[in-house]
PADRENFI-575141 format. One line per field, with one value per residue: residue number from 1; residue in three letters; x negated, y, z negated of N, C-alpha, C, O in turn. Coordinates in steps of 0.1 Angstrom, whole numbers. Each point is the difference from the previous one (the first is absolute). Layout:
N
i c(NUM/...) .
aa c(ALA/...) .
n_px c(X/...) .
n_py c(Y/...) .
n_pz c(Z/...) .
ca_px c(X/...) .
ca_py c(Y/...) .
ca_pz c(Z/...) .
c_px c(X/...) .
c_py c(Y/...) .
c_pz c(Z/...) .
o_px c(X/...) .
o_py c(Y/...) .
o_pz c(Z/...) .
This chain:
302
i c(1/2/3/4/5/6/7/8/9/10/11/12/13/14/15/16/17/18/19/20/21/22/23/24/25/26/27/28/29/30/31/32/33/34/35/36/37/38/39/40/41/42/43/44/45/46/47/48/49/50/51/52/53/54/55/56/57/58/59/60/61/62/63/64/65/66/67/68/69/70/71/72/73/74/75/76/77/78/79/80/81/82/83/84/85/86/87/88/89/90/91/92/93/94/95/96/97/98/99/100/101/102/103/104/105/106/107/108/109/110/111/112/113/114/115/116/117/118/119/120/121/122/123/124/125/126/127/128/129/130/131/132/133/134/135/136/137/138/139/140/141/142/143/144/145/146/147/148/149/150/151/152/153/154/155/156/157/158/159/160/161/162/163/164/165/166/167/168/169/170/171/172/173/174/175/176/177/178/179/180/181/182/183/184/185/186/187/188/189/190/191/192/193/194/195/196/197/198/199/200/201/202/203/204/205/206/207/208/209/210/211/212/213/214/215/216/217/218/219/220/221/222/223/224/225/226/227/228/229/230/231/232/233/234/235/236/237/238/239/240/241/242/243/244/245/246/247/248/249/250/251/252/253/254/255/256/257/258/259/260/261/262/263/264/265/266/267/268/269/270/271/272/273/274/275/276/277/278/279/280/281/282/283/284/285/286/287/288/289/290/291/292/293/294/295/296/297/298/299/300/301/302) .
aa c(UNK/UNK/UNK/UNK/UNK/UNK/UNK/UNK/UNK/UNK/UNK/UNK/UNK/UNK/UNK/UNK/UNK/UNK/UNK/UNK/UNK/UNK/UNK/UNK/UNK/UNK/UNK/UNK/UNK/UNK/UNK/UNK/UNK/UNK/UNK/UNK/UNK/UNK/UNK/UNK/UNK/UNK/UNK/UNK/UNK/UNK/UNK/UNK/UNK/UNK/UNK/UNK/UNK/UNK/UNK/UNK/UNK/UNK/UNK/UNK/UNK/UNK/UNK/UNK/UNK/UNK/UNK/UNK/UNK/UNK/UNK/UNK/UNK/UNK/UNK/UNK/UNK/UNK/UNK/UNK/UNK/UNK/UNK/UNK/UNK/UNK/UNK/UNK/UNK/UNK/UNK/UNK/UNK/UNK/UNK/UNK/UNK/UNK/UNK/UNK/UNK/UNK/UNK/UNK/UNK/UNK/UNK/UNK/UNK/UNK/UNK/UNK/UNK/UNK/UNK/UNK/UNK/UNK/UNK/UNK/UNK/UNK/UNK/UNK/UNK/UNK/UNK/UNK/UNK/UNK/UNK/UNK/UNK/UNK/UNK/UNK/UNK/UNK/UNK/UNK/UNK/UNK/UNK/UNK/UNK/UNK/UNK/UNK/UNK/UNK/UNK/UNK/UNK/UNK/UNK/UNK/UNK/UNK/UNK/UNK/UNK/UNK/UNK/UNK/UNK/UNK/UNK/UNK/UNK/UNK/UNK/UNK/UNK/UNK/UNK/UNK/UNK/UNK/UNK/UNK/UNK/UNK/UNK/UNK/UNK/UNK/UNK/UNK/UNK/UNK/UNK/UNK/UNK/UNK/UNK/UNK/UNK/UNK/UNK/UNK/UNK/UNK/UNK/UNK/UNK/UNK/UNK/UNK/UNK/UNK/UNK/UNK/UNK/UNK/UNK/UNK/UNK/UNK/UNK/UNK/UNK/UNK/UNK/UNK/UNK/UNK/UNK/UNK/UNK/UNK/UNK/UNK/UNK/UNK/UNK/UNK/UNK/UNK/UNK/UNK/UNK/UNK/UNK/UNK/UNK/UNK/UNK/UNK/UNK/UNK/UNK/UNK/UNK/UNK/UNK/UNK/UNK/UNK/UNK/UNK/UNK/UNK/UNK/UNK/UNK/UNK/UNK/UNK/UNK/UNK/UNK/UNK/UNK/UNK/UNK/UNK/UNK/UNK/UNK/UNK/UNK/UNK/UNK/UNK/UNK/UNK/UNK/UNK/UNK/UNK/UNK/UNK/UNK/UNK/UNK/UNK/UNK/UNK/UNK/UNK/UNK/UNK) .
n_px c(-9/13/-14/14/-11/10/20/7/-18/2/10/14/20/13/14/12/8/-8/-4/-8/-10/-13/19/-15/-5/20/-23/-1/-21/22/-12/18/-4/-3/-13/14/-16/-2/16/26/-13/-4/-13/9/12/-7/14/-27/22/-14/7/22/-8/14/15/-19/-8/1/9/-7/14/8/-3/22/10/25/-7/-3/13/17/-17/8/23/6/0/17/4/-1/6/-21/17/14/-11/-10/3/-17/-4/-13/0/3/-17/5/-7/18/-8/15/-4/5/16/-6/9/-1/0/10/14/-13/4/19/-3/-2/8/-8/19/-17/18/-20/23/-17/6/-8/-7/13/-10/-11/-25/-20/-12/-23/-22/-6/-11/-15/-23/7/-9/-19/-8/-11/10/-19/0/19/9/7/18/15/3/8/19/3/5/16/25/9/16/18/-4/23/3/14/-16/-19/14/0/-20/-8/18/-11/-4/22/-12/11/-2/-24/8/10/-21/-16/9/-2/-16/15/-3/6/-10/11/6/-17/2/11/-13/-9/15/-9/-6/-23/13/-21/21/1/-13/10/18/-8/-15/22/1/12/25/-19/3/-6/-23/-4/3/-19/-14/-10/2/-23/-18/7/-8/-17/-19/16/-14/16/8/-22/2/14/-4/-15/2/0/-9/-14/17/0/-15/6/10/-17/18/-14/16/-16/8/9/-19/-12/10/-19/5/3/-16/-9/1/-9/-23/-5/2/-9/-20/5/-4/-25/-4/6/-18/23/-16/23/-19/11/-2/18/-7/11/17/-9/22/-17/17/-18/17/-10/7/24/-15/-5/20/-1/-9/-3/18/5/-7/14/-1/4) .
n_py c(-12/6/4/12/18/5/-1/-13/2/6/21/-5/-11/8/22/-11/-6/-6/-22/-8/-16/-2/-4/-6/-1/-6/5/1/-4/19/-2/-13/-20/12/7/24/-6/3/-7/0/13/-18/-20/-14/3/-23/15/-3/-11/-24/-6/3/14/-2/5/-1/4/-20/4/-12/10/18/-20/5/-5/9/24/-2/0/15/19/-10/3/11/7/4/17/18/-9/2/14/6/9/-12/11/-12/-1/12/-19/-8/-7/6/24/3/22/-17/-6/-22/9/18/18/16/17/19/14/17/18/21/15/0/21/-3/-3/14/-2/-1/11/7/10/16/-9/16/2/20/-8/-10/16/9/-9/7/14/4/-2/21/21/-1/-6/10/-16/7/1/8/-12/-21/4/1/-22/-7/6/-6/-21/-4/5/-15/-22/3/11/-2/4/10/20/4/8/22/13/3/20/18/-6/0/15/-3/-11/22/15/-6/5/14/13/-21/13/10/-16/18/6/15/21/10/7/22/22/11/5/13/13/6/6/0/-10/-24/-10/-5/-13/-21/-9/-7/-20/23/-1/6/24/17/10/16/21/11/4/1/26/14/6/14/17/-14/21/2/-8/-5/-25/-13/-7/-14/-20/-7/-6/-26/-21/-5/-9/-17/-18/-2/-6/-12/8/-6/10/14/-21/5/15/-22/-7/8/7/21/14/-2/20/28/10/7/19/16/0/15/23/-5/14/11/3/10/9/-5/-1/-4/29/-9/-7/18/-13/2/-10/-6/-10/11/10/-20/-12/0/2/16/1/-10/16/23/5/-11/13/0/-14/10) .
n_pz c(0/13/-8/-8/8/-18/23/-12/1/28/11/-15/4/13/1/-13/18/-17/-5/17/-9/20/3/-14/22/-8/-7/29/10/-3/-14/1/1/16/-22/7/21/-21/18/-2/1/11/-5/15/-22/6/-4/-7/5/-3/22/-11/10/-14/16/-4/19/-11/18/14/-5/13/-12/25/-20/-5/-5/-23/-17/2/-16/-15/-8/-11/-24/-12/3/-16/-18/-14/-5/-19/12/-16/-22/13/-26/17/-7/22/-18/-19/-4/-9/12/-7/19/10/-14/-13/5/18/-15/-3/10/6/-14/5/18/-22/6/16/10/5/15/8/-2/21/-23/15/-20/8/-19/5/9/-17/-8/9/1/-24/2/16/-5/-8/13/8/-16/-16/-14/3/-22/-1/-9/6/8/-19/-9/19/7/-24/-3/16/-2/-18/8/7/-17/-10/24/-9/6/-17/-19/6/-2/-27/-6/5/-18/9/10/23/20/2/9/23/11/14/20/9/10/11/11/-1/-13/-15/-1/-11/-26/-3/4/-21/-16/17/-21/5/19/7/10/0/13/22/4/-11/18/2/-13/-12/5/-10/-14/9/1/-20/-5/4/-16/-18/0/5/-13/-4/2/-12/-14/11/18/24/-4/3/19/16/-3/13/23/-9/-9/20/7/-12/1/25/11/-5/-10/9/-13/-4/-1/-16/-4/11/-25/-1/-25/-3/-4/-18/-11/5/-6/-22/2/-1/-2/-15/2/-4/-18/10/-13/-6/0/-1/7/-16/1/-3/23/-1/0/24/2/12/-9/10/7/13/-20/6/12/19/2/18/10/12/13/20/16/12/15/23) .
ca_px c(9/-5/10/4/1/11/-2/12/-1/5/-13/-8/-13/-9/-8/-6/-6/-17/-2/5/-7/13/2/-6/7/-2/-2/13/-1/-10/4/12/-2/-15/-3/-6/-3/4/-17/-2/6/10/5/10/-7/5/-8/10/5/-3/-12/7/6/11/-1/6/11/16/9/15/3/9/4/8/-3/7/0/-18/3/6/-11/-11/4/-6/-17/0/6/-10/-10/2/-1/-9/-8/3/-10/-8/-15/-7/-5/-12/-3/14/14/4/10/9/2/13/0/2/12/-8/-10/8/8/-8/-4/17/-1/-13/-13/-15/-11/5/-5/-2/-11/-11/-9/-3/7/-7/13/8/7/10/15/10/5/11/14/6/6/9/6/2/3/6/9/-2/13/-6/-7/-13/-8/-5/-11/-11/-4/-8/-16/-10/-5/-5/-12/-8/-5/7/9/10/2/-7/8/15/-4/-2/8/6/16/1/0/12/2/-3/10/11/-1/-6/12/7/-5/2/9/6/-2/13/0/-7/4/9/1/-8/8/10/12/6/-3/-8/5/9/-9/1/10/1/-9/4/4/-18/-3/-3/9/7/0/0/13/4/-8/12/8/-5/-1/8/12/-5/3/-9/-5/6/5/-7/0/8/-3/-10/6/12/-10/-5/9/3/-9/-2/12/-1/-7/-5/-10/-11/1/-17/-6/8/-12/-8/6/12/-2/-1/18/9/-4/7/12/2/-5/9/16/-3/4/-1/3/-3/0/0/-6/-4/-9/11/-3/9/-4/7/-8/11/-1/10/6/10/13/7/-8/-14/-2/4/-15/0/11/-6/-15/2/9/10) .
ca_py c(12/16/17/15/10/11/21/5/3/18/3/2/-12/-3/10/-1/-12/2/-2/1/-10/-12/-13/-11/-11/-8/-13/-13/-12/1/-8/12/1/-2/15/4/9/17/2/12/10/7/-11/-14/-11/-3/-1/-6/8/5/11/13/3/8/8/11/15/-11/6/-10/-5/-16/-7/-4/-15/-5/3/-9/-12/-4/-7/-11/-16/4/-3/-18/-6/8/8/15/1/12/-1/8/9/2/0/-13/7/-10/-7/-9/1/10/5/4/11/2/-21/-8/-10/-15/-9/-7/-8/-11/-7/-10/-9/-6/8/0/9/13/8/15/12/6/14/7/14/7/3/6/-11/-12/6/8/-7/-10/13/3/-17/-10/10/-4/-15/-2/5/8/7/15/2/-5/8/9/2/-4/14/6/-11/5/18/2/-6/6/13/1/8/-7/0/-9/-13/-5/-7/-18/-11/2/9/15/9/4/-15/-6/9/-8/-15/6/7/-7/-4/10/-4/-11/-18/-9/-2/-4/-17/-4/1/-13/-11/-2/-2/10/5/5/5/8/12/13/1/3/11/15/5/-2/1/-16/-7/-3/-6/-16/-3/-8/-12/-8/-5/-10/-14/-9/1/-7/8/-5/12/8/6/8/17/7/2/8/11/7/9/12/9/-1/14/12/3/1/14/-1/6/-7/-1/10/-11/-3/-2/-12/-9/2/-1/-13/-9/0/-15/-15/2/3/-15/-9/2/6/10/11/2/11/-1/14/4/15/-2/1/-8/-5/-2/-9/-13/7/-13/0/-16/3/-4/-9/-15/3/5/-12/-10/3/-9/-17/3/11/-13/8) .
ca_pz c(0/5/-9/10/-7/3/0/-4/-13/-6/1/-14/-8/16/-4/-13/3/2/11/12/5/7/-9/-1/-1/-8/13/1/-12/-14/-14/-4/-15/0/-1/10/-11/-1/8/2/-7/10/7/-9/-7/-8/-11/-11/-12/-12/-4/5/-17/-3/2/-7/6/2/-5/-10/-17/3/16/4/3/11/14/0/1/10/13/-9/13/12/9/3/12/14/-3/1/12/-3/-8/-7/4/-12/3/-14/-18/-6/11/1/-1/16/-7/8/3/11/5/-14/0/8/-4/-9/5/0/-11/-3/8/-3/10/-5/9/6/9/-7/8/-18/3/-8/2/-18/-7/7/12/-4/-9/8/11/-6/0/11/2/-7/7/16/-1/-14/-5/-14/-5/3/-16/1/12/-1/-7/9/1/-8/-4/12/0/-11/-1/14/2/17/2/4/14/1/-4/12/9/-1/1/15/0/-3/-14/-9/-2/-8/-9/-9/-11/-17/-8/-7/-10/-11/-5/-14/2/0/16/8/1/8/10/-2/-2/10/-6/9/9/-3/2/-16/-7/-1/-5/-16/-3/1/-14/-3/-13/-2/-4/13/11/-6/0/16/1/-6/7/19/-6/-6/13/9/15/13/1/0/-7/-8/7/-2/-18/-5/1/-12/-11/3/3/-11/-6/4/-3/-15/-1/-13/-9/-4/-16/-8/0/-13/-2/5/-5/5/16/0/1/9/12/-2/4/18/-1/-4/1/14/3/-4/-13/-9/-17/-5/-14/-5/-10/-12/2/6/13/6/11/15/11/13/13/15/4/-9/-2/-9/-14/-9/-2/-18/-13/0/-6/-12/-5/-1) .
c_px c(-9/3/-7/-2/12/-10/11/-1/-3/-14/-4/-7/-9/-12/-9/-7/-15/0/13/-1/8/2/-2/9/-5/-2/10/-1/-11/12/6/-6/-16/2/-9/-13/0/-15/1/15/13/8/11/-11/6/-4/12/8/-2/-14/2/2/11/-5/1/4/10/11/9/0/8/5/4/-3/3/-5/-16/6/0/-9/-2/6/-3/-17/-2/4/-4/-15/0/-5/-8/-14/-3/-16/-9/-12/-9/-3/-13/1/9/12/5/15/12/5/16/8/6/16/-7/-11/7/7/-13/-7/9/-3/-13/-15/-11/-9/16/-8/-4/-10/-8/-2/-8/4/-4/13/8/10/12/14/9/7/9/15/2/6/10/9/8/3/10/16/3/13/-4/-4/-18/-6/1/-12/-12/2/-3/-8/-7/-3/-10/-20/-12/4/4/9/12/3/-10/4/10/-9/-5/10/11/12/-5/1/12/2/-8/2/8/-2/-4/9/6/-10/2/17/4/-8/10/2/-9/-2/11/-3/-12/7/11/14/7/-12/-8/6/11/-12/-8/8/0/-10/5/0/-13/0/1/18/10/-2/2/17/5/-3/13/14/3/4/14/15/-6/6/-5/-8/5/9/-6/-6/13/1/-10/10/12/-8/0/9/3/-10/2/16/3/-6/-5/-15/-12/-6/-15/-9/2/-19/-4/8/15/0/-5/13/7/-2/4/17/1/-4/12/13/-1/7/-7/6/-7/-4/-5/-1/6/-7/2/1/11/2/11/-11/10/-5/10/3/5/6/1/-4/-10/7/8/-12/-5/3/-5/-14/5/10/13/9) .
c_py c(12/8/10/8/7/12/8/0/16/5/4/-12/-3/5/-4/-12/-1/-7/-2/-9/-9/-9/-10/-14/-13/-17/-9/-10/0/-9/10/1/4/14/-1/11/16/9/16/8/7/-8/-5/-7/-9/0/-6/6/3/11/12/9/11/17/10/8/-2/11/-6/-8/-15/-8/-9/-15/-10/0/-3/-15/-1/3/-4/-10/9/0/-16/-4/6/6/10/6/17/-2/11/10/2/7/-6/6/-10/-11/-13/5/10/3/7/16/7/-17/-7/-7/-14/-8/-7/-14/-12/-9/-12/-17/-7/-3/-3/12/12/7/14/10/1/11/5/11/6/-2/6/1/-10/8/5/-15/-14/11/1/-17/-4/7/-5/-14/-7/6/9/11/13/6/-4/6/12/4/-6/14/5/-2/6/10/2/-4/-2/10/2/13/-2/0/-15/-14/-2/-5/-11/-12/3/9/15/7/0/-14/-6/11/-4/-14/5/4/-10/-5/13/-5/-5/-16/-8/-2/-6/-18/-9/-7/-13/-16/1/5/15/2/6/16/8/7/10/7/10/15/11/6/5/-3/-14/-9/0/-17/-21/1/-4/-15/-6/-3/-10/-15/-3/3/-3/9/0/13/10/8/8/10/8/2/13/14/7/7/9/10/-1/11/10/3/2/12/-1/9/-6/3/6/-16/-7/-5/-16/-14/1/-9/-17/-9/-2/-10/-16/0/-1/-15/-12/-1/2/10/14/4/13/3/17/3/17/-1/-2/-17/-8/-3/-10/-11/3/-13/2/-13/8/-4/-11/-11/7/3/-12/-11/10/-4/-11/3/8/-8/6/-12) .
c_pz c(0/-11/10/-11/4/-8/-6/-13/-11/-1/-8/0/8/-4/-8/1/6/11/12/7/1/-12/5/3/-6/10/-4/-10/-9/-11/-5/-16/0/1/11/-7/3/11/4/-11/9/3/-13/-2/-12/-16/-14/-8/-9/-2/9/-16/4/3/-16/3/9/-2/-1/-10/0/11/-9/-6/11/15/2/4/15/12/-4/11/15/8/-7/15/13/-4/-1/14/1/-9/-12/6/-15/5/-9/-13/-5/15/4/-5/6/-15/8/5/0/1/-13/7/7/-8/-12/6/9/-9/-5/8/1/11/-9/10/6/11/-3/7/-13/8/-13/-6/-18/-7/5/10/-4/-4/12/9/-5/-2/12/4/-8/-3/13/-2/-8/3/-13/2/2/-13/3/12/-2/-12/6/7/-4/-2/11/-4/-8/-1/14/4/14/-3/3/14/1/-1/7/13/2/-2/13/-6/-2/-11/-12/-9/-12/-8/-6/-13/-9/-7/-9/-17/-6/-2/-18/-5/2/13/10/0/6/15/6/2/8/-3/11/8/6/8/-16/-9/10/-1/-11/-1/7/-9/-6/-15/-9/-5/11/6/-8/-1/17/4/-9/8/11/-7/-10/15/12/17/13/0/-2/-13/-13/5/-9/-13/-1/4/-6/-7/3/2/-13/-6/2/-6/-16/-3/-17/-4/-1/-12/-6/-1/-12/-1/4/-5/6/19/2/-6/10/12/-3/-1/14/3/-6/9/19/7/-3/-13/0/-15/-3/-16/-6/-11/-9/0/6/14/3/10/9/10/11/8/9/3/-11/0/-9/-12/-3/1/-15/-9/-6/-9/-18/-12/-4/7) .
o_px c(-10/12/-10/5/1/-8/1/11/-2/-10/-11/-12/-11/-11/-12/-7/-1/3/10/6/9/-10/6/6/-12/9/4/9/-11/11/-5/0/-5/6/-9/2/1/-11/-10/11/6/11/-1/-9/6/-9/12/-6/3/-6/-8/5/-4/-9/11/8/3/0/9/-8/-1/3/-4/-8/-8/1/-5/-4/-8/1/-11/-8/-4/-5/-9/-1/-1/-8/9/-9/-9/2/4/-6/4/-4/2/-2/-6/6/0/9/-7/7/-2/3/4/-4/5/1/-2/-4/-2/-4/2/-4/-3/0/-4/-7/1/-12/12/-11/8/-12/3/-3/1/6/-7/10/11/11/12/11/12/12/5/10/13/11/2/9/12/7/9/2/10/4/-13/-7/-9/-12/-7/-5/-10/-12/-4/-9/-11/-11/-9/-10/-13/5/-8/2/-2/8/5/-4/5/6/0/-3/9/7/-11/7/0/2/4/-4/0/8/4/1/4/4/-8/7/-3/4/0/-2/4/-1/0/4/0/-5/10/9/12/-11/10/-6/2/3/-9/-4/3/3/-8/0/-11/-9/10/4/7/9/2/5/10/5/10/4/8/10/0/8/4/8/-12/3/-3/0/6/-4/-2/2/4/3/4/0/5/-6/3/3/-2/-3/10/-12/7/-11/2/-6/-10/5/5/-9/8/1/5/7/3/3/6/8/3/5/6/10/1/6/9/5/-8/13/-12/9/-10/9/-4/-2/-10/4/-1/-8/8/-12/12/-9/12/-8/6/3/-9/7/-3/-9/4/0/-1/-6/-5/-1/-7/4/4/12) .
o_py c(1/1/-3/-5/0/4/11/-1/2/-7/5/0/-6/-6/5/-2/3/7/4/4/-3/-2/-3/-5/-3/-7/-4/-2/-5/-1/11/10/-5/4/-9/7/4/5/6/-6/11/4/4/-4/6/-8/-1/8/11/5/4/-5/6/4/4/4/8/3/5/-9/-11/5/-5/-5/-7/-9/-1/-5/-8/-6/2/-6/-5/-3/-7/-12/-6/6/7/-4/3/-7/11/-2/6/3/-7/12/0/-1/-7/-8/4/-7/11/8/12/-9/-11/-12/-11/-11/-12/-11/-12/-11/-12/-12/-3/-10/1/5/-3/4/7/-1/-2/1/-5/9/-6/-2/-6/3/0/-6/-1/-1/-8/-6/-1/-4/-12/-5/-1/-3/-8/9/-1/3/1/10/8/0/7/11/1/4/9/9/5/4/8/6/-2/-1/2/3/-9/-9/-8/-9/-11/-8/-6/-12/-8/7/5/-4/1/0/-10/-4/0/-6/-3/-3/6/-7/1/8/-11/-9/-10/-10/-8/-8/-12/-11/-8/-8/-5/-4/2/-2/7/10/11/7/7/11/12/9/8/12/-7/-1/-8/-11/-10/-9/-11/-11/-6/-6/-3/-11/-8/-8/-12/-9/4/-3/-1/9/8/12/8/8/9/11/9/8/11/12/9/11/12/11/8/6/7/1/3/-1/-12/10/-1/-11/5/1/-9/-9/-11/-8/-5/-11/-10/-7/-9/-11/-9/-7/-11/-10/3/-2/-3/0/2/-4/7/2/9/-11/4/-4/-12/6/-5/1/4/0/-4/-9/10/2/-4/-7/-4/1/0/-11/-5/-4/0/-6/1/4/-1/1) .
o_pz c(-7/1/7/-10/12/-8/5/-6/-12/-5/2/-2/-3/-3/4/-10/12/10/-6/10/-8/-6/10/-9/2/6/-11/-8/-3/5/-3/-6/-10/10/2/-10/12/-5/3/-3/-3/4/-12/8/-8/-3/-1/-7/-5/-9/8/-10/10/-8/-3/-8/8/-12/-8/-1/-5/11/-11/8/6/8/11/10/5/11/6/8/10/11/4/3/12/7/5/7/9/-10/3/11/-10/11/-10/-1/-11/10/10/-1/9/-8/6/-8/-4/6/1/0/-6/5/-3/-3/0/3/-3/-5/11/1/-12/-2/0/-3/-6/3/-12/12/-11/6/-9/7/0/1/5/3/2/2/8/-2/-1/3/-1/-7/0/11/4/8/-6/11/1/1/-2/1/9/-1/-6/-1/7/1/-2/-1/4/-3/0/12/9/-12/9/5/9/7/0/7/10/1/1/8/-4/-10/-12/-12/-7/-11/-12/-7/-11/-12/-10/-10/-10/-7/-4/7/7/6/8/9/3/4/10/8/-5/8/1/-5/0/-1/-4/-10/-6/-3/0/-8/3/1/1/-7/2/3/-1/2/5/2/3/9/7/3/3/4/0/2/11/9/-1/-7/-10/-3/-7/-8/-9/-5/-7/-9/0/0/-7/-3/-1/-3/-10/-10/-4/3/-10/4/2/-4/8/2/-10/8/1/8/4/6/11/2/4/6/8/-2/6/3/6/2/8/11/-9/0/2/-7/-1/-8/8/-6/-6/-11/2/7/-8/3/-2/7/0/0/-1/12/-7/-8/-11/-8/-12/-4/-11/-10/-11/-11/-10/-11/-12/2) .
């Protein structure tokens, strides 16, 4: 069997790749079980699993068991057919670059050997080119690709016109993913664990204001809202704020003002705490409609 280098793999990682060099075909009657050996740095090569070690600047946290299982019977039956992408760290071990699902799931299927680009490359290289490969490959959730856009911005020292050209999208497209890490955590876990959309949170960031936008998120999620209709949720709020003519209460102090925030957090709304100096005062829990103040209520064991 022949393997072919592919070209489709986005001109960031191309980019970043040291050598160029035709890939290496594997002789007719060579011994499927016999390590081929590593003669150019450009070429497929078979090397041993156990002596691959785990990428540390892996940005994914988690895989799928079910969907390893299911290439695991698959390259039982066809073989792997992508090869992963390493380099070396010694003279018998090679540290993963790009491939942990494939090498996993080859591991499932009791491989003793893996097809493997080797390149070179620095830590750097390894972080930027295990992030665009699992960016561009990976089914990762937009929570995880947008913290692999930060990790770039942050940790290779990229520009965002520079990070939308190594993973091919446009400015706005990698705007939109960072924008989701100033999101709330609550929210952003959500969106992590699939519970909304990555549309129901741009959605939610019409909103700037945090108790707003967690009383939107509640609602998206328990009246299970389609895109659309949590748009239209954000534009009630919003026409709601503006239409509320409310005074702006004197400042309150540091202890006052941290009630006020674990109130607004409990009740996911906007909470007022009007302090006077005599010490007297009121709590001003506002709602946008007869469900929101019979969700208050419920919280309030009314």
């Amino acid at each position: 069997m022949t393997y072919q280098k592919k070209t489709g793999l986005g001109r960031g990682l191309s980019a970043l790749l040291d050598d160029t060099e035709a890939v290496q075909s594997k002789p007719q009657n060579a011994n499927a079980n016999e390590q081929q050996p590593v003669s150019s740095l450009g070429s497929i090569s078979h090397v041993k699993i156990s002596e691959v070690e785990v990428n540390p600047f892996q940005p994914r946290t988690e895989f799928d068991q079910e969907a390893l299982q299911e290439l695991s019977e698959s390259i039982k039956l066809q073989g792997l057919i992508q090869p992963i992408t390493v380099r070396r760290a010694g003279a018998n071990s090679y540290q993963l670059i790009s491939g942990e699902r494939r090498l996993r799931a080859s591991k499932l299927a009791g491989l003793t050997e893996i097809p493997a680009y080797v390149r070179t490359a620095n830590d750097q290289q390894m972080l930027e080119m295990a992030l665009i490969e699992n960016i561009q490959r990976e089914n990762l959730n937009s929570i995880e690709v947008a913290l692999s856009f930060q990790r770039m911005l942050d940790e290779c020292n990229l520009k965002q016109e520079e990070l939308g050209e190594r993973v091919s999208k446009n400015r706005s497209t990698v705007t939109n993913y960072l924008r989701l890490l100033k999101l709330p955590p609550a929210i952003q876990a959500s969106i992590r664990d699939g519970q909304i959309t990555m549309g129901h949170a741009k959605a939610i960031l019409g909103l700037e204001e945090v108790d707003k936008q967690l009383y939107a998120h509640k609602e998206i999620i328990a009246k299970g809202l389609s895109v659309r209709k949590a748009e239209e949720l954000v534009r009630d709020i919003q026409q709601w704020g503006q239409k509320k003519n409310e005074t702006k209460a004197p400042p309150v102090s540091f202890e006052y003002k941290k009630i006020q925030d674990d109130l607004a957090s409990k009740f996911a709304t906007k909470v007022s705490l009007k302090v006077q100096s005599n010490g007297k005062g009121a709590i001003e829990i506002p709602f946008v409609s007869e469900d929101d103040l019979s969700r208050i209520l419920e919280l309030l064991d009314w």
